[in-house]
N, C-alpha and C positions, 0 to 999 in steps of 0.2 A: 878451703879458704878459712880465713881465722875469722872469729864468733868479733862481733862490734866491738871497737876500743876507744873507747871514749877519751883516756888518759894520752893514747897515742894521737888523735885528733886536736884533744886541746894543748899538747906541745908544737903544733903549729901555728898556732896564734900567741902571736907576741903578747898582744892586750893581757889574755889572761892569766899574765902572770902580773898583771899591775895590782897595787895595795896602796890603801887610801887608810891612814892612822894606824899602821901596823895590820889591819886586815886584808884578806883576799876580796876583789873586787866581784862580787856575782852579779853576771848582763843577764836579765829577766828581760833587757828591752826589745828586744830582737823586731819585733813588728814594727817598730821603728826605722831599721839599720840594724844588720849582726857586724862583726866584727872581723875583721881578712887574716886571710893562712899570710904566713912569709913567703909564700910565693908570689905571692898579688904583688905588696909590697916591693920586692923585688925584681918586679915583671916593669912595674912602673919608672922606677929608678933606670933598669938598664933600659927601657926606650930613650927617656931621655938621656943617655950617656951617646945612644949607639944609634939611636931611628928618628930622632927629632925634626919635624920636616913636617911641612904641610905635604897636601898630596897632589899627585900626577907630575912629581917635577923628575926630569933628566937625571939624576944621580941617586948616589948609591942612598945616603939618609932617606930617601923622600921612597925611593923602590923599597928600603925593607919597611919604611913605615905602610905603606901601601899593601903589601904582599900580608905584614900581619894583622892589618883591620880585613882582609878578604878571607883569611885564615878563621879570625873571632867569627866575622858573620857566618862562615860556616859551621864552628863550633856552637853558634846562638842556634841555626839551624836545627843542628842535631840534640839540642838541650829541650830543648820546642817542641820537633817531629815535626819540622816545614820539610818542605821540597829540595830545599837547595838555600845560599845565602843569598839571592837574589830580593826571597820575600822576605827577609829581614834587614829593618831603618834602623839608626839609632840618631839619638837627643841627650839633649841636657837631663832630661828626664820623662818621664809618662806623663806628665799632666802638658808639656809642651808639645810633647808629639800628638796627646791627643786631639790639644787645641787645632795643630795644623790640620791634621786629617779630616778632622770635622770640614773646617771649612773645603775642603775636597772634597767632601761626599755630599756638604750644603750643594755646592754648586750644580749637581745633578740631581737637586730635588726642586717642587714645587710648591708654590702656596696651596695651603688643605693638607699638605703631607703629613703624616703623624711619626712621630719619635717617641720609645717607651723607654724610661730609666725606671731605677728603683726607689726603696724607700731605704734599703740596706748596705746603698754603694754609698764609697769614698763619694767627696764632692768631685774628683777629679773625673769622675765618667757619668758626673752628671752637670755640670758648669758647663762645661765647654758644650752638651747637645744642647741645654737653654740659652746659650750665646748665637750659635747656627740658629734656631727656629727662632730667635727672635728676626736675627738679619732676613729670614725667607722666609717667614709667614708662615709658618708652621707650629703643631700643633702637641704639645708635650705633653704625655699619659703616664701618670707615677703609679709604679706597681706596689699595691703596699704588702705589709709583713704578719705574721701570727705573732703578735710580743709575746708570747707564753714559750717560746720557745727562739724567738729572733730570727723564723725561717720565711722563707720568702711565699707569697700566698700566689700557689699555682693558678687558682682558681679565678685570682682576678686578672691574673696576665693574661686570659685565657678571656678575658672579658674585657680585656681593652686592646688586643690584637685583632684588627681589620684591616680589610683590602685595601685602605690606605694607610697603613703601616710602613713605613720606608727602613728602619734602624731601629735593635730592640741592645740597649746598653746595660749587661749585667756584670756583676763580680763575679769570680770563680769563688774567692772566700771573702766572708769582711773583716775585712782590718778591726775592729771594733771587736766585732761579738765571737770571730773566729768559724761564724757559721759554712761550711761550703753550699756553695748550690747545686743542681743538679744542673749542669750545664749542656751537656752534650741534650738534654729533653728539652732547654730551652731555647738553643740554638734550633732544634728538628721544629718546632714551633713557629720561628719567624720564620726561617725558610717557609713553613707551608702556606704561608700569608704573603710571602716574596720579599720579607723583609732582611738585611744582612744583619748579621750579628759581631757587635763588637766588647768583646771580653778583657776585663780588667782584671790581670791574674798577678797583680801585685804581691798580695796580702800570702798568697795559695802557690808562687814559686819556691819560698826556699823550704815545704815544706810536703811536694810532693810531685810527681813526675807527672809532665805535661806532653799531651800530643794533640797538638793542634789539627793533625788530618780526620782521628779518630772524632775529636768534638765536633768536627767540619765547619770550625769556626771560622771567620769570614778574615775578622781582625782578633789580636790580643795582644795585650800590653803588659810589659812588667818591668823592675827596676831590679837593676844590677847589686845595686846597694844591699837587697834586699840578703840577698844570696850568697852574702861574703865576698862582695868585687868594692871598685870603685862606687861613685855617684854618676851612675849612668842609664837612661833610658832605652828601651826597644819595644821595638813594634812589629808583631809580624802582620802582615797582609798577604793573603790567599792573591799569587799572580792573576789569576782571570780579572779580579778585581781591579786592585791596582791600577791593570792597562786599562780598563773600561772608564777610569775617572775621569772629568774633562780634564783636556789637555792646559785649560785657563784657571787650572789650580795655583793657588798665592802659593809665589816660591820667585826667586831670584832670575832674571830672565835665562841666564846662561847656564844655571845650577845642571849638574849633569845627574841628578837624582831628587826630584820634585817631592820628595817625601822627607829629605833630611835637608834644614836649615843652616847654612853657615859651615864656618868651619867645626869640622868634629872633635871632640877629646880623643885624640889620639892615644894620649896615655893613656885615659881610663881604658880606653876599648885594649890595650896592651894587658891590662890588671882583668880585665872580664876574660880576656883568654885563658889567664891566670887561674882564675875563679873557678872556672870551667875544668880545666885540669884537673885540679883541686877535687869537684864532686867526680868527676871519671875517676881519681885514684880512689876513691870508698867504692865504686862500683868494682871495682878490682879487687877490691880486698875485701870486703865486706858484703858483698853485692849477690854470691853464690843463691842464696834461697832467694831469689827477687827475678833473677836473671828469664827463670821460664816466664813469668808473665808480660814480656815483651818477644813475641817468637820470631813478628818480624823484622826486627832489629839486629844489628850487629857492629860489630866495632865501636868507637865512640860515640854511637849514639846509645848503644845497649848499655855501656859502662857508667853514662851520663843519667839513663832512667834507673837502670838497679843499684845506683848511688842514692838517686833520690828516695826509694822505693825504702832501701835501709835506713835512709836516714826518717822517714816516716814514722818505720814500723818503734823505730828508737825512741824517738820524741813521743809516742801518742802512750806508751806505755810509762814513761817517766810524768807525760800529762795526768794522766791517770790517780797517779800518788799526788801529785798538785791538787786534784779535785779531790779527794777524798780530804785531805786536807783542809782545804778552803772550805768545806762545806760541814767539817766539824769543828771551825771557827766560832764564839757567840756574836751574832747579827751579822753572820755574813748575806749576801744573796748573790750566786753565778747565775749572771744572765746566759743566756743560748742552749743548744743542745747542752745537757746534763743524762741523759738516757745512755745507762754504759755503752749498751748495745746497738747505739748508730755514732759512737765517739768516731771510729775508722771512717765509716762514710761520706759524715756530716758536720765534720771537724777539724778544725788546725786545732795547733799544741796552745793556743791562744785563749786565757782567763780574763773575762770582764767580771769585775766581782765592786759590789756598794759592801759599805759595812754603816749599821743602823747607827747616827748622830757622829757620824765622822766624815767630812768633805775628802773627796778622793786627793785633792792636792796635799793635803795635812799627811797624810799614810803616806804618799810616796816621798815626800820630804823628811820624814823620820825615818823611814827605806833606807832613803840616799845618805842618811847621816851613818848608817850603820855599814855603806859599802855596798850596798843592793840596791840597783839600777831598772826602775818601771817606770812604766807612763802614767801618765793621768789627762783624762780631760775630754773631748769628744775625737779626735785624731781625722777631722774635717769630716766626720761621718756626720754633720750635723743634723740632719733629716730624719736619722735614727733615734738619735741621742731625745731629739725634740717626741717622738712618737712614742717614744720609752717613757716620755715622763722627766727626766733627766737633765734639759737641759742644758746649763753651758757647766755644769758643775763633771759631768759625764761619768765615768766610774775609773778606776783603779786598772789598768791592763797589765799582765803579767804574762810574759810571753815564752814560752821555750822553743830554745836551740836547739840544734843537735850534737850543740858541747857543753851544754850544761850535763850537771851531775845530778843525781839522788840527794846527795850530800849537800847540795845547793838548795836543791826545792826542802830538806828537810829546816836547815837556815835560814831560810824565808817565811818558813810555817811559824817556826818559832819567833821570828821577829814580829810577824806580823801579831799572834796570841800576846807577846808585847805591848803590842800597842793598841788592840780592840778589845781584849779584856778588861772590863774595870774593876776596881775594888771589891771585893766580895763576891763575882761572879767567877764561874768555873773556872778556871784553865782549862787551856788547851791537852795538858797532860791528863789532868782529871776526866776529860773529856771520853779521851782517848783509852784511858787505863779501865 
């Protein structure tokens, strides 16, 4: 199989050939939303040419629209490591799906029950279990973090998991700092207290392969968006589960799936099939050295993790040149793991970086003036932001794809030495040289 092509990758995406005052446009925002192949694009267009139709109706629109959202959920399946597309829902998004399911797993708990979130999660898996324990009298346990490093403190999880523990809600990565957790130790945790685990793998989908049986995680959520599809949520839920919810879970009386509200995006779920395609063809092409460390896999779900597996190994090494960089800036500071030697383990391609007497909004507005696309601000991680010190001002995020170039992060480094150097202080080059 051919060595990574990155050149070949980003001639699938139309975007990236977009230019803003004669420049190439470079997406740092990725933890945001990446950017979709032409086949997304085009997955979407012909359902609505050819499959338009709500579902379960007598004719032929409404059967292939139906046949390809059974198709996607299988594909979600094997992108995941679920069982089958059964234990996979979809939403408008992951913050709605989680709101619903809460209230489903509320309704089988009790007053006194305890609920553990963190200090390092999205608001989104941590709002909606303070909504639930408010409505049932229950009892919210915030696990907090080592700011020296922005990892999660095993030691106090460990110290507020009791036998009445019912739900222990963590990230796989955070959106913010890029940190991963140890999830599959944290999941064996709640279970030994009897608590279910439900994982927000937002942040930690498009940038590295997921197997939900392996974590034995109970729930987990992520967004299609994330990954180069549409705007689209899923939720996988472990079957034993699921049927165990009460049956007087809020959902529509007739709804023939108590987990998904309403009618679906049909199209997007057309474009997430798309999507999916999409990382199966780099497990194909690219995927050879990645392949044995899935042994028990095959077919598209094999192609679907050593897709992902490549695109990992791609970004964490192009991350790499990003840190070194950023960190021979004057007044930078990178929050989170910085230790090269747990970058793989304990890391997305994901940079929170402050620069001393520069507000993070000012830096990505002169970013954006130049064609270079980052975030700024707390990214609803606000719990973090606040525990950092930080605030609503939050830091500067700088995210890699796995189509970004060398060439990009080297025109970022140089923009930014731009705009944080001041008069009379070093450059960037000088630094370097």
């Amino acid at each position: 199989m051919a060595a990574y092509d990155v050149d070949a990758l980003r001639a699938e995406f139309p975007a990236l050939a977009l230019t803003e005052e004669g420049r190439p446009v470079a997406f740092f925002d990725g933890p945001g939303g990446t950017q979709v192949p032409r086949r997304v694009i085009d997955a979407v267009v012909r359902y609505y040419e050819t499959s338009n139709a709500n579902d379960g109706g007598a004719f032929g629109t409404s059967h292939r629209s139906d046949a390809l959202v059974a198709e996607a959920h299988e594909a979600l399946a094997d992108f995941l490591g679920a069982s089958s597309g059964d234990e996979i829902k979809t939403g408008a998004n992951m913050t709605s799906l989680t709101f619903h399911v809460s209230r489903s797993i509320g309704a089988s708990l009790q007053p006194g029950d305890e609920v553990i979130v963190t200090t390092l999660d999205h608001e989104a898996n941590v709002s909606p279990w303070r909504a639930m324990a408010a409505d049932r009298g229950l009892t919210v346990r915030t696990v907090d973090i080592h700011p020296e490093d922005g990892t999660l403190d095993l030691a106090d999880l460990d110290a507020k998991l009791s036998p009445r523990t019912r739900l222990v809600a963590v990230g796989y990565a955070s959106n913010a700092l890029g940190t991963i957790n140890p999830v599959a130790e944290i999941v064996r945790r709640a279970h030994a207290v009897g608590a279910l685990a439900y994982v927000d793998a937002v942040h930690f989908a498009p940038h590295g392969p997921i197997d939900v049986r392996a974590l034995d995680a109970d729930f987990l959520a992520c967004s299609v968006y994330k990954f180069f599809g549409p705007h689209l949520g899923v939720l996988y839920g472990r079957s034993a589960v699921l049927e165990r919810l009460p049956a007087e879970a809020y959902k529509v009386r007739p709804a023939h799936d108590r987990f998904q509200t309403g009618t679906q995006s049909f199209e997007g779920i057309a474009g997430t099939l798309a999507a999916l395609e999409y990382i199966a063809s780099i497990g194909e092409r690219y995927g050879a050295d990645h392949r044995d460390a899935f042994p028990a896999m095959s077919g598209r779900s094999l192609d679907l993790h050593a897709g992902m597996a490549a695109i990992r190994a791609y970004e964490m090494a192009l991350f790499g040149r990003l840190l070194d960089g950023l960190e021979a800036l004057p007044g930078a500071h990178v929050l989170g793991v910085t230790d090269r030697t747990r970058l793989m383990s304990e890391r997305t391609p994901t940079a929170a970086v402050t620069f001393d007497g520069l507000h993070p909004r000012a830096i990505a507005e002169a970013l954006g003036g130049q064609g270079i696309a980052t975030w700024d601000g707390h990214f609803y991680a606000q719990a973090l932001m606040e525990r950092l010190g930080l605030g609503e001002s939050g830091v500067l995020r700088i995210g890699i794809s796995h189509y970004n170039t060398a060439a990009e992060v080297d025109r970022l480094l140089g923009a930014l030495d731009g705009i944080v150097a001041p008069v009379g202080r070093p450059r960037l080059e000088a630094v370097r040289g």
